[in-house]
C-alpha positions as CSV (number, residue, x, y, z in Angstrom):
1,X,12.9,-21.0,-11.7
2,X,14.4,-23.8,-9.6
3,X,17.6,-21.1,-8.7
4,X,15.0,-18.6,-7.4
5,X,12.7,-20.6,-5.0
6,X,16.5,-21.9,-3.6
7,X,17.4,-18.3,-3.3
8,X,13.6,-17.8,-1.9
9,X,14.5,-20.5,1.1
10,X,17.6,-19.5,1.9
11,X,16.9,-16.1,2.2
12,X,13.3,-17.0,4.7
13,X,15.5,-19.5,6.5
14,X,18.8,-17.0,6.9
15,X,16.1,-14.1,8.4
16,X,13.4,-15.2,11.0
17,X,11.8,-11.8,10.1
18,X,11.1,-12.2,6.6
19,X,9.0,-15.6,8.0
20,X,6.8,-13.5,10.6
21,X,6.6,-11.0,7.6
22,X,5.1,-13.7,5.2
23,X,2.9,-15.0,8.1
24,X,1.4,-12.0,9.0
25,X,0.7,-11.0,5.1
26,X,-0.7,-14.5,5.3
27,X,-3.1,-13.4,7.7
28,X,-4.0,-10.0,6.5
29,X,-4.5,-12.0,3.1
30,X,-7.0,-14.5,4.4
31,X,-9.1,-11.9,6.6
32,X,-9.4,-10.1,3.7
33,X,-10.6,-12.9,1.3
34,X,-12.5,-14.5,3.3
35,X,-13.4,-12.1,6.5
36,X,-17.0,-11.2,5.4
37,X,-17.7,-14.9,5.7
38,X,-16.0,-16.1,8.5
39,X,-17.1,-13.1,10.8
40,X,-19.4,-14.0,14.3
41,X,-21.8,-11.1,13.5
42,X,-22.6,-8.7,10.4
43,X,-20.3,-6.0,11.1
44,X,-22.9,-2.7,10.2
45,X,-26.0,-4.5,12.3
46,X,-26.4,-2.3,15.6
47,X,-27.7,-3.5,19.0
48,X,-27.7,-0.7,21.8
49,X,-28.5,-3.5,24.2
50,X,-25.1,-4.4,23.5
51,X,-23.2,-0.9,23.3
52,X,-19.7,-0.3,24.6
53,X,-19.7,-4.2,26.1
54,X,-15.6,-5.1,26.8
55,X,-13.9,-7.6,25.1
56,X,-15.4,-11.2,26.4
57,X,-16.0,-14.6,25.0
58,X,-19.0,-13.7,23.2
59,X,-17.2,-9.9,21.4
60,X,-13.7,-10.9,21.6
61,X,-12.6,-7.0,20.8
62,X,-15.9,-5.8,22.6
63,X,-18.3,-3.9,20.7
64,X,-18.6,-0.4,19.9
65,X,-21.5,2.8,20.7
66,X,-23.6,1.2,18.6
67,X,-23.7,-2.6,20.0
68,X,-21.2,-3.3,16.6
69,X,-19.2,-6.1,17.2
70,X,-15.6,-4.8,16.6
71,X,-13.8,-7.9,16.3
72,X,-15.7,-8.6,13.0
73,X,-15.5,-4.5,11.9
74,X,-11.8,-5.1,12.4
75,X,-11.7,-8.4,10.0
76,X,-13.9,-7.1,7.2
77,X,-12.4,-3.7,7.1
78,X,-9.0,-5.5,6.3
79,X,-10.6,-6.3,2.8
80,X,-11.7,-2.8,2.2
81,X,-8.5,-1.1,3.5
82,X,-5.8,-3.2,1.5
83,X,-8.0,-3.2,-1.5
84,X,-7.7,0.6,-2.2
85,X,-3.7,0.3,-0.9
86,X,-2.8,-2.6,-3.8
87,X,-5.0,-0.9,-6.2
88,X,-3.7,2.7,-5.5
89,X,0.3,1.3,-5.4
90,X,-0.4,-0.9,-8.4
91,X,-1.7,2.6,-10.3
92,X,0.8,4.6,-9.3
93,X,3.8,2.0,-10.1
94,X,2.5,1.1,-13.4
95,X,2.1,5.1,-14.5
96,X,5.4,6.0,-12.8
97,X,7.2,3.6,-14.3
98,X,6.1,4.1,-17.7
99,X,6.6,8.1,-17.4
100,X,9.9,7.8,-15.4
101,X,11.4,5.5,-18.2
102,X,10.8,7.7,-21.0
103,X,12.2,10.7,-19.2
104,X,15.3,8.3,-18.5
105,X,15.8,7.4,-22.0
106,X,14.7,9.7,-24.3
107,X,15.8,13.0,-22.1
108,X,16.0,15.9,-23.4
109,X,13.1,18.2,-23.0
110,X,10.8,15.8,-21.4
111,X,13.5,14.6,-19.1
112,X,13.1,18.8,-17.9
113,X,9.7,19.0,-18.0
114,X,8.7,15.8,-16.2
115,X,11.6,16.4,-13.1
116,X,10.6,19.7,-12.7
117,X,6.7,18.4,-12.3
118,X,8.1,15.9,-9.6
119,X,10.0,18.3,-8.0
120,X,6.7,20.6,-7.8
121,X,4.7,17.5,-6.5
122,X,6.5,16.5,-3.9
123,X,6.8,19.7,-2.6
124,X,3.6,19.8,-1.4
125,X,2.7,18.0,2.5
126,X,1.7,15.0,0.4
127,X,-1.3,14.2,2.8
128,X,-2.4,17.7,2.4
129,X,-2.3,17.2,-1.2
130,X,-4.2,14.1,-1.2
131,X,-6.7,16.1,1.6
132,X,-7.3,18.3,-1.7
133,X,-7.7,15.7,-4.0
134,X,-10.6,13.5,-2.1
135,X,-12.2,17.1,-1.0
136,X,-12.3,18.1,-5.1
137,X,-13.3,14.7,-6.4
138,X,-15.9,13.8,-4.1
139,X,-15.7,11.1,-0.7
140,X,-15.5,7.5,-2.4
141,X,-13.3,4.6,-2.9
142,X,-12.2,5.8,-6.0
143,X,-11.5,9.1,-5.1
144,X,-9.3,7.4,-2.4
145,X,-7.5,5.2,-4.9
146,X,-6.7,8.1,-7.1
147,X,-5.5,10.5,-4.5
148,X,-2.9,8.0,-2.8
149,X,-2.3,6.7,-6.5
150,X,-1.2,10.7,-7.5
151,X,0.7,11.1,-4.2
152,X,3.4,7.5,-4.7
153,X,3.5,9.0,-8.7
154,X,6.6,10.5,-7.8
155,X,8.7,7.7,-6.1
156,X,8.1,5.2,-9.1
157,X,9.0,8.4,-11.6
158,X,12.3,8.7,-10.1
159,X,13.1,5.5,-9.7
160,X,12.6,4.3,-12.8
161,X,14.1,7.5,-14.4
162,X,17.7,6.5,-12.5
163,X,17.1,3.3,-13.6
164,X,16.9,3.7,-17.2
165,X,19.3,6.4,-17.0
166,X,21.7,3.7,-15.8
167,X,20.8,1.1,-18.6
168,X,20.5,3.6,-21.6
169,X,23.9,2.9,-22.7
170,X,24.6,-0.5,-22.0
171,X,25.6,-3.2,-24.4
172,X,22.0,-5.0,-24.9
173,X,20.1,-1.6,-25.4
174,X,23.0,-0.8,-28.1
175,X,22.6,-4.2,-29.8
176,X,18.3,-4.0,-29.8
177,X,19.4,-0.2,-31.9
178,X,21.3,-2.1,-34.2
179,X,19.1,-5.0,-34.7
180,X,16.4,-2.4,-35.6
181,X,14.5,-2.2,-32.5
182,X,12.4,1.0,-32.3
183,X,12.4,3.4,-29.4
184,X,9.2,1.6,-27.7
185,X,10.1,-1.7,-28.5
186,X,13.4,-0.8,-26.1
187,X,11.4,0.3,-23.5
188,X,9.0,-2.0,-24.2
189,X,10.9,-5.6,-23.9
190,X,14.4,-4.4,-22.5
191,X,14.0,-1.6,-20.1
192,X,10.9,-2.0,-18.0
193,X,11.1,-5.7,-17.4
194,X,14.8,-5.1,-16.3
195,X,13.8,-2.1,-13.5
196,X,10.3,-4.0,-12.2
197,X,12.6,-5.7,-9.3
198,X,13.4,-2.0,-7.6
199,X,9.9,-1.1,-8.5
200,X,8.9,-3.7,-6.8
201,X,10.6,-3.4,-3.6
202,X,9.5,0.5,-3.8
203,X,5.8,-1.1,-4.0
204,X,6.0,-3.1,-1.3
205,X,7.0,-0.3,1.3
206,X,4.8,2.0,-0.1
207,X,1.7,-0.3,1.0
208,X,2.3,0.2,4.4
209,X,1.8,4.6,3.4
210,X,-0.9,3.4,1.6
211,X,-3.1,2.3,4.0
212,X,-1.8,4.7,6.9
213,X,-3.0,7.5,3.6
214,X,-6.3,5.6,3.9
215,X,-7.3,5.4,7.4
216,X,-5.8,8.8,7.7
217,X,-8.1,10.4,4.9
218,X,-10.9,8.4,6.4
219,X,-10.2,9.3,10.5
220,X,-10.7,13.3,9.5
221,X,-14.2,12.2,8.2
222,X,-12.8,12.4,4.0
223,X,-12.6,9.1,2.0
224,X,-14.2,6.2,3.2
225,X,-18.2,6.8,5.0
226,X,-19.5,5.4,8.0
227,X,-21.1,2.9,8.7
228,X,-18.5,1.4,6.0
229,X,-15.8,-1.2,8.1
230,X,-12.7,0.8,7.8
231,X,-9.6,1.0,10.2
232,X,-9.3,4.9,10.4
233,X,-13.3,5.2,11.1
234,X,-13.4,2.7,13.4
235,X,-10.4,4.6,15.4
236,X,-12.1,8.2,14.8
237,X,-15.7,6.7,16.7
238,X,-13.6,5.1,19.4
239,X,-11.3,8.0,20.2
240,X,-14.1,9.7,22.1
241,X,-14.4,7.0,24.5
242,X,-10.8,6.2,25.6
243,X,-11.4,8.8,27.9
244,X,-14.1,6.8,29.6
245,X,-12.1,3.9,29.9
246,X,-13.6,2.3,26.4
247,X,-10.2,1.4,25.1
248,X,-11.1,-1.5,22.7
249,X,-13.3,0.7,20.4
250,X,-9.7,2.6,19.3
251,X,-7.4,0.0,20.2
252,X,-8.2,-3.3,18.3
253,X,-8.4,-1.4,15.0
254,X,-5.4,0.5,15.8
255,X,-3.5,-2.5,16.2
256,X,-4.7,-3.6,12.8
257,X,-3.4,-0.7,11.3
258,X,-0.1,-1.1,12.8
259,X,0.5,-4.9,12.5
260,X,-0.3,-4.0,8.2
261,X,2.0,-1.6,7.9
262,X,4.7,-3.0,10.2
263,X,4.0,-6.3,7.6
264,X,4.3,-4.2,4.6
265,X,7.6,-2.7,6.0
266,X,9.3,-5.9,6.9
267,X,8.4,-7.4,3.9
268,X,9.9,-4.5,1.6
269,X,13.3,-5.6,2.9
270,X,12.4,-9.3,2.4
271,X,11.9,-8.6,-1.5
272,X,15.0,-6.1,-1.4
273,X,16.9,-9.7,-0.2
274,X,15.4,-11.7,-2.7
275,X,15.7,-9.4,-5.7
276,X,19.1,-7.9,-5.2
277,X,21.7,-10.1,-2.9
278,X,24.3,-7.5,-2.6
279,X,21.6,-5.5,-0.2
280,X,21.9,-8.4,2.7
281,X,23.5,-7.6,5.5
């Protein structure tokens, strides 16, 4: 434990990058625990005597058609937005993983079956796909969390499928055979625990697709409903008025979007640092 926070520090203190990474996570973090409280206004109460006001010291991101303020729509919607990314990554990673390791070691037949399924899957425009999946199950949160779940199945199923392909063979796997460990036991208490550092590095970049999947399904009116704080809403309603000269409406939650996924992103390669040296450059 004491090796690992060293390797922790020295990795933050060789990279400036992986510090902004962890400080902007940070923030992401707290707006989204603690956003709903620490907001000026409530961010679904309307006041048209206040519609489409620029940012000032009263609305710091100005407020919306509808007299919202959109600095505390931006905050709240954080909570919302990375709630349905962590729960739709986690979902996916713990299903792919399981699946892509018992392709990887038991092979055969459902080795066939399950790579010709991926192949299948991820042949399709995965946004497209996921379009179909929110338009068949209905526009909620769930719905949302399932479809971006479905769409990161395949990464984790391939990954872990290498992955146990690698470490089928090796010495410990042969020794757990001979000391009478059965076939889920292996996968179980050798295998999985010994391919979760990839997975994880897979999870933390696919965040980042996770939320862009999120606003995206919710900016072409599926997922997520108004008057619901989201990110992709928010930039759907203030797209119209760019053209007018309303920038903020758009802009703020825009910028939201791109500072989480730009966190998510820099962060993968943090992780990648931390969990597997030989990857530093």
């Amino acid at each position: 434990m004491r090796e690992q926070l060293q390797q922790i520090r020295y990795v933050l203190a060789e990279n400036p990058v992986n510090l902004i990474a962890l400080a902007m996570l940070a923030v992401l973090l707290f707006c989204a625990i603690l956003g709903p409280s620490i907001v000026p206004y409530d961010p679904i109460a309307t006041n048209t005597a206040m519609a489409l006001q620029p940012p000032s010291a009263a609305h710091w991101f100005g407020t919306d058609q509808l007299g919202r303020d959109v600095f505390s729509r931006v905050v709240v919607a954080a909570r919302l937005d990375l709630a349905i990314a962590f729960m739709a990554v986690a979902l996916s990673m713990a299903v792919g993983a399981v699946i892509g390791a018992s392709m990887g070691y038991f092979r055969g037949r459902l080795d066939s079956i399950g790579s010709r399924t991926t192949d299948v899957l991820m042949a399709f425009p995965l946004f497209v796909l996921a379009m179909g999946m929110v338009a068949a199950l209905g526009n909620s949160v769930s719905s949302v969390v399932y479809a971006t779940a479905v769409i990161n199945l395949p990464f984790y199923i391939r990954l872990a499928r290498a992955e146990v392909s690698i470490r089928r063979e090796m010495g410990y796997i042969e020794a757990a055979r001979v000391g009478g460990s059965g076939h889920a036991r292996i996968l179980r208490v050798f295998l999985l625990p010994n391919i979760l550092p990839p997975l994880v590095v897979q999870a933390s970049v696919n965040l980042g697709w996770a939320v862009l999947n999120t606003a995206g399904l919710s900016f072409i009116g599926l997922g997520v409903r108004a008057p619901t704080p989201e990110w992709g809403i928010m930039v759907a309603e203030g797209a119209q008025f760019i053209v007018s000269g309303r920038w903020w409406i758009a802009a703020f939650p825009g910028f939201a979007l791109m500072l989480a996924v730009f966190c998510f992103n820099l962060l993968g390669d943090g992780i990648r640092d931390i969990v597997d040296p030989r990857s530093r450059t």
